[in-house]
C-alpha positions in Angstrom: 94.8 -86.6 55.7 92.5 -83.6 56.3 93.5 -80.1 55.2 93.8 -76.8 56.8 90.0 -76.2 56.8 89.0 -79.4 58.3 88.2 -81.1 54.5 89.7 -84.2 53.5 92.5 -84.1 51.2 91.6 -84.2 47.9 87.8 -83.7 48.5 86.0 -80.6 46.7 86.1 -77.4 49.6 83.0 -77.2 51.2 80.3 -74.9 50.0 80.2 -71.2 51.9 76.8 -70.9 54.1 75.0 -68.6 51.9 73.1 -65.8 53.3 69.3 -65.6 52.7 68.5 -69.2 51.6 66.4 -71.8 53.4 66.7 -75.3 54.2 65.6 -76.5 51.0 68.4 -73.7 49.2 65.3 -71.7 48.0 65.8 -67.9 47.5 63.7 -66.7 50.7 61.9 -67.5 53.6 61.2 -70.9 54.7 57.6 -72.2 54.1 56.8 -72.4 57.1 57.3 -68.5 57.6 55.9 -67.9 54.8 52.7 -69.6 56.4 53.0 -67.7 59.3 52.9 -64.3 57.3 49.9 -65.9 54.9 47.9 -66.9 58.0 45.7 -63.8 58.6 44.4 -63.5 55.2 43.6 -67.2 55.1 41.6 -66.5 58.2 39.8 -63.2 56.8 39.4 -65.1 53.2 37.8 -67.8 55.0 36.1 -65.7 57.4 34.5 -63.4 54.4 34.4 -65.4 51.3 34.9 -69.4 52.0 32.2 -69.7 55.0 29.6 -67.3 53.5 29.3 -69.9 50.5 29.5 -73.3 52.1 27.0 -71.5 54.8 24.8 -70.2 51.2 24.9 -74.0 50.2 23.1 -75.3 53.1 21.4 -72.7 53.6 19.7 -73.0 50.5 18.4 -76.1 50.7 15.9 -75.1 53.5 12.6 -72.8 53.3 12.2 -69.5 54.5 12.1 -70.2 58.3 15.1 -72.1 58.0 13.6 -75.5 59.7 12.4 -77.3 57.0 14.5 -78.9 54.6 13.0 -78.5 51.2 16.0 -79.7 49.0 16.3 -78.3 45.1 12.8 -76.8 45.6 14.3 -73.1 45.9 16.6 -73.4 42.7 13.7 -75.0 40.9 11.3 -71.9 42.2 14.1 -69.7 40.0 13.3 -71.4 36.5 9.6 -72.0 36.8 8.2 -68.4 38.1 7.4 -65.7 36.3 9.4 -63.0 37.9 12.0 -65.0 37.8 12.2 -66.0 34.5 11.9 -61.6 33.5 15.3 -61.6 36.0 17.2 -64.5 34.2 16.0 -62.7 31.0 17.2 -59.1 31.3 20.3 -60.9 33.2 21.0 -62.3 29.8 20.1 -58.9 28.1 22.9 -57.2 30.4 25.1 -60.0 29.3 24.9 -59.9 26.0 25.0 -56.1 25.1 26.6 -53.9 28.0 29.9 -55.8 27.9 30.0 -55.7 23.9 29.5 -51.9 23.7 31.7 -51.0 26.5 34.5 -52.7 24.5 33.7 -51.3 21.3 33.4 -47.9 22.9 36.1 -48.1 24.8 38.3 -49.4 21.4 36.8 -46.4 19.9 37.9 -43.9 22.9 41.5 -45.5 22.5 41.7 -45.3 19.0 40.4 -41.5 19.3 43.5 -40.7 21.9 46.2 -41.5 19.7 45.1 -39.1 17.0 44.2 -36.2 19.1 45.8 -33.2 20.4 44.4 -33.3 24.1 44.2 -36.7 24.2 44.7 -36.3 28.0 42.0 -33.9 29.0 39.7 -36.2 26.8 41.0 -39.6 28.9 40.6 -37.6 32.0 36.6 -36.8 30.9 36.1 -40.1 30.1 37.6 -41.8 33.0 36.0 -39.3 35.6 33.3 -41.4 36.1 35.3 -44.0 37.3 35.4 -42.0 40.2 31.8 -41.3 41.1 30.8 -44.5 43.1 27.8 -46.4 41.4 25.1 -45.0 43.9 26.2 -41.7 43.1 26.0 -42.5 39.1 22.6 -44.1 39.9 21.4 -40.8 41.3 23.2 -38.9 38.2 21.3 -40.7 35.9 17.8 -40.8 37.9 17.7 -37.7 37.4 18.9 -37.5 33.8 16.3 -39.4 32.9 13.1 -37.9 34.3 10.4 -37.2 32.0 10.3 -33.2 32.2 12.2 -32.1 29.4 12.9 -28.8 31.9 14.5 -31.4 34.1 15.5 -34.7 32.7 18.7 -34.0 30.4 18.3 -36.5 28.1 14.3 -35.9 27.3 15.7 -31.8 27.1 18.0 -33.3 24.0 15.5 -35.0 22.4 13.3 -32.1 22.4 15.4 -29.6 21.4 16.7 -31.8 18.5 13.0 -32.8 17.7 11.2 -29.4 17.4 14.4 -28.3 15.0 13.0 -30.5 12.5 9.8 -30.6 13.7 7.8 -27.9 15.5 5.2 -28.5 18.8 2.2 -27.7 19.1 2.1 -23.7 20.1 -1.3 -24.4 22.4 -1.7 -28.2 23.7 -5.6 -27.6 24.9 -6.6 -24.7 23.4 -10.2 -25.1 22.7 -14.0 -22.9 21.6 -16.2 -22.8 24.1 -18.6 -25.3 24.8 -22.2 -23.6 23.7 -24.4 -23.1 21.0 -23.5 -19.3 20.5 -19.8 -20.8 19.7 -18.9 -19.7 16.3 -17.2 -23.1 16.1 -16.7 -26.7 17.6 -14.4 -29.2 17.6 -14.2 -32.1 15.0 -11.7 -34.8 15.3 -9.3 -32.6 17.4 -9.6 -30.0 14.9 -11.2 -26.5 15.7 -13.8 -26.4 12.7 -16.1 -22.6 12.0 -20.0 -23.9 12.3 -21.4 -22.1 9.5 -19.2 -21.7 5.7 -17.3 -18.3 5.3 -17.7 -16.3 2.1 -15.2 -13.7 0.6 -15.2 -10.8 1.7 -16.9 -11.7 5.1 -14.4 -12.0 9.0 -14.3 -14.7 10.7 -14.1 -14.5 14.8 -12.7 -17.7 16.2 -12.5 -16.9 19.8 -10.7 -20.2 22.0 -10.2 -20.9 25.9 -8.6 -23.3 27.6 -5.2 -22.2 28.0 -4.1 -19.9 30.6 -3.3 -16.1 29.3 0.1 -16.1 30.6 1.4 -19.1 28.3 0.8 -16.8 24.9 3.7 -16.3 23.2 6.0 -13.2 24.0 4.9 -11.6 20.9 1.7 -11.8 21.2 -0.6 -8.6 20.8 -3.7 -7.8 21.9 -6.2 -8.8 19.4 -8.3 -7.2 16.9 -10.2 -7.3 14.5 -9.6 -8.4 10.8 -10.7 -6.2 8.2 -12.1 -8.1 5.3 -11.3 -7.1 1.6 -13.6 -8.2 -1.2 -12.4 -11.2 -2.5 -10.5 -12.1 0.8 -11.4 -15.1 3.7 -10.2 -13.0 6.7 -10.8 -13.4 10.5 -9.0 -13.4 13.9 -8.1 -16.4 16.9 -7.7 -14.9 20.3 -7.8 -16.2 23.3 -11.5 -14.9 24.9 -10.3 -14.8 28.2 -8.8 -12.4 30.5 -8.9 -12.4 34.3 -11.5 -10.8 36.1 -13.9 -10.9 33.4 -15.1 -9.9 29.8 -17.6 -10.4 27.2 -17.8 -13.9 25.3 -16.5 -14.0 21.9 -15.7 -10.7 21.8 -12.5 -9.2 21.8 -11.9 -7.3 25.1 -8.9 -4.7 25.2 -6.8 -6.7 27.2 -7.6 -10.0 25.2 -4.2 -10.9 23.2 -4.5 -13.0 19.9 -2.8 -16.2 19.0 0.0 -15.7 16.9 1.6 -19.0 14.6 -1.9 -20.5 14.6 -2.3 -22.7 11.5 -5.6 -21.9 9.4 -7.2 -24.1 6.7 -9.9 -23.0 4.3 -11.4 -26.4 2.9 -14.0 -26.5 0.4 -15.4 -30.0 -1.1 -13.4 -31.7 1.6 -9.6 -30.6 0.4 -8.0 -28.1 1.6 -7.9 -25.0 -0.6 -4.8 -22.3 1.2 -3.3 -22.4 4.0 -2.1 -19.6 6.3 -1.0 -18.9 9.5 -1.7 -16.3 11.9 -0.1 -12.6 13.3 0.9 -11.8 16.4 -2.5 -9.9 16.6 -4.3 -13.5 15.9 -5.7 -11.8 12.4 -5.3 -14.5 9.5 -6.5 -13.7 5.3 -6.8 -16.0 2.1 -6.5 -13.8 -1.0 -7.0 -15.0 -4.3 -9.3 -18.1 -3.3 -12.2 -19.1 -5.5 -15.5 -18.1 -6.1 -17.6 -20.3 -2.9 -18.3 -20.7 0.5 -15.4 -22.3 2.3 -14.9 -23.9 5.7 -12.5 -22.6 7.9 -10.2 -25.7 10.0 -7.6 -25.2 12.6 -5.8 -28.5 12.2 -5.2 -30.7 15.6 -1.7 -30.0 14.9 -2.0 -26.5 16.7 -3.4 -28.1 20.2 -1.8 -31.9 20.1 0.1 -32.4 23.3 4.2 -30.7 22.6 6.5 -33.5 22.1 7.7 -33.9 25.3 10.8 -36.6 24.6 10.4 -40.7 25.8 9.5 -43.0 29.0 13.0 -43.6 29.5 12.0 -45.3 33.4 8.8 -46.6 31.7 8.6 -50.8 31.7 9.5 -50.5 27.5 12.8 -48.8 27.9 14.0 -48.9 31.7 16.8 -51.5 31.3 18.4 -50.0 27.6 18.4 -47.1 30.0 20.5 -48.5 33.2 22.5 -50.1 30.4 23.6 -47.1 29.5 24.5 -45.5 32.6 26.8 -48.7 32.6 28.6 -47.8 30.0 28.5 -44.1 31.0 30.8 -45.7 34.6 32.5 -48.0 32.8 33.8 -46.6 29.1 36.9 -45.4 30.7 38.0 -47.9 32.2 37.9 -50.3 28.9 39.5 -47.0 26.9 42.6 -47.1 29.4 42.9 -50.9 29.6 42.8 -50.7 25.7 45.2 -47.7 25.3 47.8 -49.6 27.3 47.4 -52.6 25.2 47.7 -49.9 22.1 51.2 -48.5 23.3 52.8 -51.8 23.1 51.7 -52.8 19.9 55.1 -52.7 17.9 54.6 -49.5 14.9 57.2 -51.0 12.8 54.2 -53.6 12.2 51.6 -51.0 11.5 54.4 -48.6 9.3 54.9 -52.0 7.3 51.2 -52.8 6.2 51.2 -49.8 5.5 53.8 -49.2 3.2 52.8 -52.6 1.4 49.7 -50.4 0.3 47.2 -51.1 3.8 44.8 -48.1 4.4 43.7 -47.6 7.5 40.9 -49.6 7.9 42.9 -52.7 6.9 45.9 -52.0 9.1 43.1 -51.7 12.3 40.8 -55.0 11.3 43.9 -56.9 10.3 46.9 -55.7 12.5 45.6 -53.8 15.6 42.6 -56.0 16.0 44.2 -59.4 16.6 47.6 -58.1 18.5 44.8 -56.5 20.7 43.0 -59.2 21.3 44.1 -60.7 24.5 42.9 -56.8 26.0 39.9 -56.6 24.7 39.8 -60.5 26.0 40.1 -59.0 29.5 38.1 -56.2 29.0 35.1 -58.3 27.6 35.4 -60.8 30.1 35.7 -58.2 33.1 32.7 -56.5 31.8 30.6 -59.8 31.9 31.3 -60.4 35.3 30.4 -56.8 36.3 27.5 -57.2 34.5 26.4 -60.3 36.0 26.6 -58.6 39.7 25.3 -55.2 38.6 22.4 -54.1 41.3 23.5 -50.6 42.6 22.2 -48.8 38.9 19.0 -50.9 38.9 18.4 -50.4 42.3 18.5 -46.4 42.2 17.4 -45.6 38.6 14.4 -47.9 38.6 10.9 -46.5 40.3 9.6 -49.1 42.2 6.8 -49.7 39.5 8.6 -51.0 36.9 11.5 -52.2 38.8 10.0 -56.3 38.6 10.4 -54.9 34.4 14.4 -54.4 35.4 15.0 -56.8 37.9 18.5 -58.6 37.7 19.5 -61.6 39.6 21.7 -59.4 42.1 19.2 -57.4 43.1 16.7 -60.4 43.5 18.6 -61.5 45.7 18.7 -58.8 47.8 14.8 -58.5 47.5 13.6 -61.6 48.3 16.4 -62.0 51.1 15.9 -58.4 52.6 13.9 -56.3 51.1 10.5 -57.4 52.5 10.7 -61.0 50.8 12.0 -62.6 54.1 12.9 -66.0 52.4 16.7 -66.5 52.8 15.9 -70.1 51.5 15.6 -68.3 48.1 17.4 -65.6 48.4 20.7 -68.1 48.8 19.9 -70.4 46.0 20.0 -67.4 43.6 23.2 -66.2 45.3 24.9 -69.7 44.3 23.2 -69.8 41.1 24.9 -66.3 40.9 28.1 -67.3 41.8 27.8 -70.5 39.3 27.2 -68.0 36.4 30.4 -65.9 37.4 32.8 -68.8 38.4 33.5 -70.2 34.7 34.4 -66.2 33.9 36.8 -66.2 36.8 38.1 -69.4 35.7 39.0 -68.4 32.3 40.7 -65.4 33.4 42.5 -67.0 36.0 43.7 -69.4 33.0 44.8 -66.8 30.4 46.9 -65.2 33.7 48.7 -68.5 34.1 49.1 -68.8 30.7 51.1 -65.1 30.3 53.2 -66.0 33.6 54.2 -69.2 31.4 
């Protein structure tokens, strides 16, 4: 007999229709609207990323017209030319050192944050970067690092900080004039008096060279050095003043050059040293008995130090790589905070009431709970790294950017840039992408692995 509800008697009651479940009783959609709804970005991945590599693939197997097929030829061309070999090279440079300090600095950031007051304003300095697009930094840093002290930043640090500790040369160029009626000559870069002084007797060391405007401030207008008995005196000014004068002698509107170191050497050593007054007068008291020469060392006209080559061929790519870690610190100090806030403190409050300084407690605690982030971070970094053109691209001069060159932009060059051989220009795109893939993979991995 069947029941009221159309059942057989006995059997179990059937199951209600339940409201949001497919065919298959799966919470959701069917598949087959789920397809539907996947469609368009199948179409645009295959459109933008799937095509554009199987295309790269054949494409790369042909010359630089496209109509003859030339095989492995173009992916050999990448391991046996010179300029190629200097891209896989600094490729492997980028690799190997931009990724490892944008962790560690980014560790270090993190670290910084939780012991700070205005830990905030200091993540938001850090991070701002992030928000200046890598053409943009690339400009930034062009500029940064131009030669000129009065407009490259970095050169303007390096002089400052070098003439605190040691001074420049006051008068890069300074020099006597270049007759036989000069009282002196130089020697080795050194302004050296023709004939021996004796005490009691001035010495005139008139120099040109320099332009009258580029004295020091305090400089005053010159005269003449009275000579005690028993005193070397004598006076360096600068014999020249527009619109004429008389040579080596001291005009009124001649100014003397103050700071200017003076040797007196006798027997080949150097006896006293002085240095001289804003009027360019100079004395040695209490020298010896003698005739004595008087030197104005090459220190006083060298060339000022005027900071390093930073876009020279030595140092362009340490400098790119670190406008890379100027974009990128922040975003390795935020990943890496995060990873800090869920550490669990009753771990670290443990080690270190078992007697753990602080150092111990990082290496040994914070260190391996953070590894998996600093995993990510790493790894992130080396496939950035492996893509990076925009920073070489801008900061490089065009001279030395074969001394920069990374595989990225290589590819660009020899595709676009005037090289006109897409043959090439594709094999290094899939040797690119061969380089990144097992980086991918391995994240990909560890991301199935935390969803397990």
């Amino acid at each position: 007999m069947a029941r009221g509800d159309g059942t057989p008697a006995g059997g179990p009651p059937a199951a209600p229709a339940r409201r949001g479940y497919g065919r298959s009783g799966n919470l959701g959609p069917s598949p087959r609207v789920a397809l539907f709804f996947l469609l368009p970005a199948v179409v645009l991945l295959g459109a933008w990323v799937v095509y554009p590599i199987i295309y790269s693939i054949f494409r790369s197997l042909y010359d630089s017209t496209g109509g003859t097929f030339v095989g492995l030829r173009n992916y050999g061309s990448i391991f046996t030319d010179s300029s190629m070999l200097t891209t896989i090279r600094n490729n492997l440079i980028w690799v190997v050192v931009a990724p490892s300090l944008v962790t560690a600095l980014g560790l270090l950031f993190a670290v910084l944050t939780e012991r700070i007051r205005w830990a905030s304003a200091f993540k938001l300095i850090v991070f701002m970067p992030m928000a200046v697009s890598l053409l943009a930094s690339g400009v930034i840093f062009r500029l940064v690092y131009e030669q000129d002290p009065d407009k490259g930043v970095a050169n303007a640090i390096m002089t400052s900080v070098h003439d605190v500790f040691l001074q420049s040369s006051g008068y890069p160029g300074a020099r006597p004039r270049e007759n036989d009626a000069a009282p002196a000559a130089l020697n080795a870069g050194a302004v050296v008096t023709k004939q021996p002084a004796q005490a009691g007797q001035a010495v005139n060391i008139p120099l040109v060279g320099i332009r009258p405007e580029s004295l020091p401030g305090d400089a005053a207008p010159a005269r003449q050095a009275p000579a005690a008995p028993g005193e070397v005196a004598g006076t360096v000014w600068l014999d020249f003043v527009p619109g004429g004068g008389t040579v080596n002698e001291m005009d009124p509107k001649e100014k003397g050059m103050p700071g200017v170191t003076v040797e007196a050497v006798s027997g080949g050593a150097v006896r006293a040293t002085t240095e001289t007054a804003p009027d360019g007068t100079f004395k040695f008291a209490g020298l010896p008995a003698g005739s004595y020469e008087l030197r104005l060392p090459s220190s006083n006209f060298a060339t000022p130090f005027g900071g390093l080559t930073w876009l020279g061929p030595a140092l362009i790519t340490p400098a790119i790589i670190g406008a890379f870690i100027w974009v990128w610190a922040g975003f390795a100090m935020v990943l890496i905070a995060a990873g800090l806030s869920a550490i669990p403190r009753d771990a670290l409050e443990a080690a270190r009431i078992d007697g753990a300084t602080e150092w111990q407690v990082f290496r040994r605690i914070t260190i391996p709970l953070l590894s998996p982030v600093l995993l990510v971070v790493l790894v992130t970094m080396i496939i950035n790294t492996l893509k990076v053109f925009d920073l070489v691209f801008v900061i490089a001069p065009g001279s030395v950017q074969p001394n920069a060159n990374v595989i990225a932009l290589e590819m660009w060059r020899v595709s676009f840039g005037g090289g006109g051989n897409q043959g090439l220009g594709s094999a290094l795109a899939i040797f690119l992408l061969i380089l990144v893939l097992p980086f991918m993979a391995l994240n990909i991995r560890r991301f199935r692995r935390e969803q397990t």
